[in-house]
C-alpha positions as CSV (number, residue, x, y, z in Angstrom):
1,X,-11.0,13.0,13.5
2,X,-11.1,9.4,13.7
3,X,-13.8,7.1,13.1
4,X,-15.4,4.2,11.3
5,X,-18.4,4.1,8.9
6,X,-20.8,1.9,7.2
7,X,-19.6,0.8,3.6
8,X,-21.9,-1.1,1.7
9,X,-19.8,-5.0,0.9
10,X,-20.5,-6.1,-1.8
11,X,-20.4,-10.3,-2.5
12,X,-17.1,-11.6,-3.1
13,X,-16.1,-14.3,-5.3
14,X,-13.6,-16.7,-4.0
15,X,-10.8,-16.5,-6.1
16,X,-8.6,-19.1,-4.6
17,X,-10.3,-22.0,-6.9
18,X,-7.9,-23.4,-9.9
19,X,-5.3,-21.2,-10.1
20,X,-1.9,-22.4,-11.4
21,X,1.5,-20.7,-12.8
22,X,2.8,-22.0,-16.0
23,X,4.7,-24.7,-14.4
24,X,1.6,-26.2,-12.9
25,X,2.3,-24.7,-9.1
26,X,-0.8,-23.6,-7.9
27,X,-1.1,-20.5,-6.0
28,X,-3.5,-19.2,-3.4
29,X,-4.1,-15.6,-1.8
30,X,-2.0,-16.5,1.0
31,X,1.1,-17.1,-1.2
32,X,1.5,-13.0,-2.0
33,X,2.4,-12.3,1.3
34,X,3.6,-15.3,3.2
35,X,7.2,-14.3,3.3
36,X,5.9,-10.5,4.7
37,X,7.8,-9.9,7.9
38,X,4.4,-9.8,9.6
39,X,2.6,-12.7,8.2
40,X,1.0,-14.6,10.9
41,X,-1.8,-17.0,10.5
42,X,-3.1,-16.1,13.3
43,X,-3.8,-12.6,12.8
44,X,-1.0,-11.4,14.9
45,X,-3.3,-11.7,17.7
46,X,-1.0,-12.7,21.3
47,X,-2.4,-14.6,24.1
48,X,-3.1,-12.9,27.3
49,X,-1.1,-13.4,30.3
50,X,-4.1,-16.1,31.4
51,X,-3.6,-17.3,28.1
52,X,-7.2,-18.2,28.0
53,X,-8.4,-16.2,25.4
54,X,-6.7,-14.7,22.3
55,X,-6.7,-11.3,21.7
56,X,-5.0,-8.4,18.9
57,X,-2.1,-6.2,20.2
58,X,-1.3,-3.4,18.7
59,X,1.9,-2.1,18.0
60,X,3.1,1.1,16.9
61,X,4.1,1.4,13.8
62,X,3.4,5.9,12.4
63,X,2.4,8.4,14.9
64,X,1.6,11.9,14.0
65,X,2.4,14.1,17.2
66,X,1.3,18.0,16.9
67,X,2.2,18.2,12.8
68,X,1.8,21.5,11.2
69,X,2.4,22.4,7.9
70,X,2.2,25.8,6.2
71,X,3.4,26.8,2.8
72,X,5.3,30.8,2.3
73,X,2.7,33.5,3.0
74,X,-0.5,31.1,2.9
75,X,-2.9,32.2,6.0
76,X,-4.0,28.9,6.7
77,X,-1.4,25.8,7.3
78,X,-2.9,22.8,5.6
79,X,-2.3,20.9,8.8
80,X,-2.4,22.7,12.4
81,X,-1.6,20.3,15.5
82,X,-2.2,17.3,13.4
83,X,-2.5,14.0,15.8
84,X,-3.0,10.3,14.1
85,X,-1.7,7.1,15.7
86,X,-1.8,4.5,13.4
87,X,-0.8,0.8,14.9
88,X,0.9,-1.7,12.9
89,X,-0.9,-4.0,10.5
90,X,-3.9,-1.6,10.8
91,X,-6.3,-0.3,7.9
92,X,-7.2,3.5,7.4
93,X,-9.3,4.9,5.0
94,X,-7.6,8.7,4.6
95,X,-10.8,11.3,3.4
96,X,-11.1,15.2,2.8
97,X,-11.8,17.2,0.2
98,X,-9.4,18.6,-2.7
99,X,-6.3,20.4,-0.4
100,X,-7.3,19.1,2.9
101,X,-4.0,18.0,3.1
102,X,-3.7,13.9,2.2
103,X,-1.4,14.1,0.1
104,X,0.7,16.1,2.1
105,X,0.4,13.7,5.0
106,X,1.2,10.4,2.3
107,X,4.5,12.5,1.2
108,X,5.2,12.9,5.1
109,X,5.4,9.3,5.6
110,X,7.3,8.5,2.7
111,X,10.0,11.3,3.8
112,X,9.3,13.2,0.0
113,X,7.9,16.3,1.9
114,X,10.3,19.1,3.2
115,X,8.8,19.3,6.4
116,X,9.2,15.4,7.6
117,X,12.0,16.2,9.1
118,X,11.3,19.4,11.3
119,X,7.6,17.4,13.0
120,X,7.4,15.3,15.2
121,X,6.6,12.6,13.0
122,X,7.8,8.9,14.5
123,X,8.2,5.4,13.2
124,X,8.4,2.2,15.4
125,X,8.6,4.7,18.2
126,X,11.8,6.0,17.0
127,X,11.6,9.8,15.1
128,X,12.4,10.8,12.0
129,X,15.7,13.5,12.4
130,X,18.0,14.6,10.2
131,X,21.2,12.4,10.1
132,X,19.6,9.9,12.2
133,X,17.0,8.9,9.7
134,X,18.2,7.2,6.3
135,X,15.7,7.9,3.1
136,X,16.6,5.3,1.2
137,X,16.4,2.8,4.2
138,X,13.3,4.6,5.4
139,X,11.4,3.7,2.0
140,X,12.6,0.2,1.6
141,X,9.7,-0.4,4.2
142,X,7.1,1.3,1.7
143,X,4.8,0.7,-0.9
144,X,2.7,2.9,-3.0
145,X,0.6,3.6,-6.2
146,X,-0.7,7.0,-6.9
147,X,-2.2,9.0,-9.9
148,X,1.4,10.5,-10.0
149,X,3.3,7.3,-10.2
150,X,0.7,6.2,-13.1
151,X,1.3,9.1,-15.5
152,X,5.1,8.3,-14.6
153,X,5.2,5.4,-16.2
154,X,3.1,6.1,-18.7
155,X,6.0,8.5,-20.0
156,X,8.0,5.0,-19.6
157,X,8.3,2.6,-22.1
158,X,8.2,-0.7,-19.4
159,X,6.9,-3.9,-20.3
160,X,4.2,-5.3,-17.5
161,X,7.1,-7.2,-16.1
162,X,9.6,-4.1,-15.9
163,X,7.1,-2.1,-14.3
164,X,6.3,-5.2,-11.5
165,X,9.6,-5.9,-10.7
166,X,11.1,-1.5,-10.5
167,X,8.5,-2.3,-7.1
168,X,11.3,-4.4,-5.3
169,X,13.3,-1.0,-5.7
170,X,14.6,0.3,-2.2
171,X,14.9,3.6,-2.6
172,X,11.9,5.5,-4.1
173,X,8.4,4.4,-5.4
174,X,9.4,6.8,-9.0
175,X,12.2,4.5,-9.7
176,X,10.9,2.6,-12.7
177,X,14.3,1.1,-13.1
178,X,14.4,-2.6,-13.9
179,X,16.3,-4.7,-10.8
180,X,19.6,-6.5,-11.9
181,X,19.8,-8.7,-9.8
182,X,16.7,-10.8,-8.8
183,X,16.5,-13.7,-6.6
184,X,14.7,-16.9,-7.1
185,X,12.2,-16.1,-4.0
186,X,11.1,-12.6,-5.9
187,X,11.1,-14.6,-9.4
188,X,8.7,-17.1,-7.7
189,X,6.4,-14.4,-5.7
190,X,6.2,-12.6,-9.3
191,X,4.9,-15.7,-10.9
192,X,2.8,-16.3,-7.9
193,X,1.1,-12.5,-8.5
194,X,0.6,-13.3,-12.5
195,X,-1.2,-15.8,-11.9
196,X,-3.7,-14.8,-9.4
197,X,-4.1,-11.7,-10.8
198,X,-4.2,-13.1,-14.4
199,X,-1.7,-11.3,-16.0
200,X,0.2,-13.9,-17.1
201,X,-0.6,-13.2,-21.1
202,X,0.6,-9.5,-21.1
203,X,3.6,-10.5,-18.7
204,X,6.0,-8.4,-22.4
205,X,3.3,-6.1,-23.5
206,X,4.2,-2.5,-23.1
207,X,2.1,-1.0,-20.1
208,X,1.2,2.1,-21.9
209,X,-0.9,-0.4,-24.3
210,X,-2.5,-2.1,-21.6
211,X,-6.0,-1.2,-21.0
212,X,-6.8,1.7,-18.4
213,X,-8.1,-0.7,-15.9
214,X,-4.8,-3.4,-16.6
215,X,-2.8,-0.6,-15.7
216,X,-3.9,0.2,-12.7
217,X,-4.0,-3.5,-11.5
218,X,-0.4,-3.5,-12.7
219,X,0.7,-0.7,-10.5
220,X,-1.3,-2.4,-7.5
221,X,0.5,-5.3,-8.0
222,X,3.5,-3.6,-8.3
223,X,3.1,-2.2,-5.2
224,X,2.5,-5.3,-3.5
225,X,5.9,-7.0,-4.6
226,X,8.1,-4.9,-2.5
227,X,5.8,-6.7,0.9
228,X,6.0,-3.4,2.6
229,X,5.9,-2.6,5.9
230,X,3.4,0.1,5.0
231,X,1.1,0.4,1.7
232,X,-0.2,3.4,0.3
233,X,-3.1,3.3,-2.2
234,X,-3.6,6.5,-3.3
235,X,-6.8,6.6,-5.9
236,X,-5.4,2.7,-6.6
237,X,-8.9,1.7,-7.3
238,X,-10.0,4.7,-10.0
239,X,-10.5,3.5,-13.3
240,X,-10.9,0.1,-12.3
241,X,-13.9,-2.3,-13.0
242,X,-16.0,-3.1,-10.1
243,X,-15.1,-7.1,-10.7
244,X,-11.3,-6.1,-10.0
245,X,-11.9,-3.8,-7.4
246,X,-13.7,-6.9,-5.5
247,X,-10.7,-9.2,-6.3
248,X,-8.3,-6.5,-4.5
249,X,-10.4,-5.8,-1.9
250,X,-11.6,-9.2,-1.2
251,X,-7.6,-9.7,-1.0
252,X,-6.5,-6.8,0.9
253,X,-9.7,-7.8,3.1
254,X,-8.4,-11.6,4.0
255,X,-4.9,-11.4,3.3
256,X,-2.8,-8.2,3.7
257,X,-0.5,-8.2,7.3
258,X,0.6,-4.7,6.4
259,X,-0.4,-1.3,7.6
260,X,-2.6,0.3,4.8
261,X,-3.7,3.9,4.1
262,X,-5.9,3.8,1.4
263,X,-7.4,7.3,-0.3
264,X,-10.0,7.4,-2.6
265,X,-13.3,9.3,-3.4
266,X,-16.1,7.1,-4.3
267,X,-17.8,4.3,-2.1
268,X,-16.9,1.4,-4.5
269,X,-13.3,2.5,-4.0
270,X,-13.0,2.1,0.0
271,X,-12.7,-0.9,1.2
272,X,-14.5,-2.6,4.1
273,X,-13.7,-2.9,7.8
274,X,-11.7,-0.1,7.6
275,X,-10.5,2.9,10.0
276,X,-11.4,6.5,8.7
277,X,-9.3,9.4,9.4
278,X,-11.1,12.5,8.3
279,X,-9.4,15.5,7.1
């Protein structure tokens, strides 16, 4: 089922006012995802053929077709015909209760579940199939944070700028591996994302000492470096204080190009003008 609702917005700040990195550049919202593939100042938005008026159009980018999944000897699959269209650069808010099966549909997009590859599960209009479909390709394109990538690193000992930079990593969102070779464009986006997210003074601190509400800003950060094609915010937002939740959300709100599937439980969690597919 697929449909909007009313989420109560609170007041932003604007956080684009004074903002510098230690060599005195300063940085705006914008400059965290400029270079995306699908940055567009215009929205993406394509004139008509009167050209007269300007208006979105939305491309493909994941399309569920008749998924079912079902586990050994269970009675009931966890998903049965399972449709969802989901057009590039588009926002979804992903809800059900405990074993309704978002998880399951996350780990399908990312190609980590068994089953990807027997659904009819496409990408860009092309499907995923076995020996057609690289992994490691496939999740160059993705981006995540998730309670299970936060107790991962927690069993990690990473310094705040290990843990950013293991996002630029192609092949999986659990390698925590540090990059060795960087380039001066990601060395200048990672400056651009301590300083508008102010982590600039615990840049060497150990995450695992950070605060619980650093961490997860951290990890959202971390997801953000890779500028994938598709971001996945799974529970991102728990622990956090409401004043950081605003600052991501007022970003993801004005600035993020990507496709986003966001999960999450509580109303100060889910961000505005969003889609909602129900579970």
């Amino acid at each position: 089922m697929t449909f909007q609702i009313e989420i109560a917005k609170r007041e932003y700040k604007d956080y684009n006012i004074g903002l510098v990195t230690k060599d005195g550049t300063p940085v705006y919202g914008k400059d965290l995802v400029k270079s995306h593939k699908w940055y567009n100042p215009l929205h993406q938005h394509d004139f008509d053929k009167n050209k007269t008026e300007i208006k979105a159009v939305p491309h493909p980018h994941i399309n569920f077709n008749k998924v079912s999944i079902k586990y050994g000897t269970m009675n009931e699959p966890v998903l049965s015909n399972f449709n969802w269209n989901i057009p590039k650069g588009s926002k979804w808010i992903l809800k059900g209760s405990n074993g309704s099966g978002k998880s399951t549909l996350t780990a399908l997009m990312t190609l980590d579940h068994p089953q990807s590859w027997c659904n009819h599960i496409d990408f860009h209009d092309s499907p995923v199939e076995v020996g057609k479909t690289n992994y490691i390709d496939h999740n160059s394109h993705i981006s995540s944070s998730s309670p299970e990538l936060h107790n991962l690193c927690l069993s990690r000992n990473k310094t705040v700028k290990e843990v950013i930079l293991s996002g630029i990593n192609s092949d999986s969102n659990n390698n925590f591996r540090m990059p060795k070779n960087i380039n001066e464009k990601i060395e200048n986006l990672y400056d651009y994302h301590l300083t508008y997210w102010k982590l600039t003074d615990f840049e060497n601190t150990e995450f695992k000492f950070l605060s619980l509400n650093d961490q997860k800003l951290v990890l959202f950060v971390r997801a953000l470096i890779k500028l994938p094609e598709l971001l996945i915010l799974d529970e991102a937002f728990s622990g956090m204080n409401l004043e950081t939740i605003d600052k991501c959300h007022y970003w993801l709100d004005h600035y993020w190009c990507g496709t986003l599937i966001l999960v999450g439980h509580l109303e100060e969690e889910l961000l505005a003008n969003c889609q909602v597919k129900q579970l």
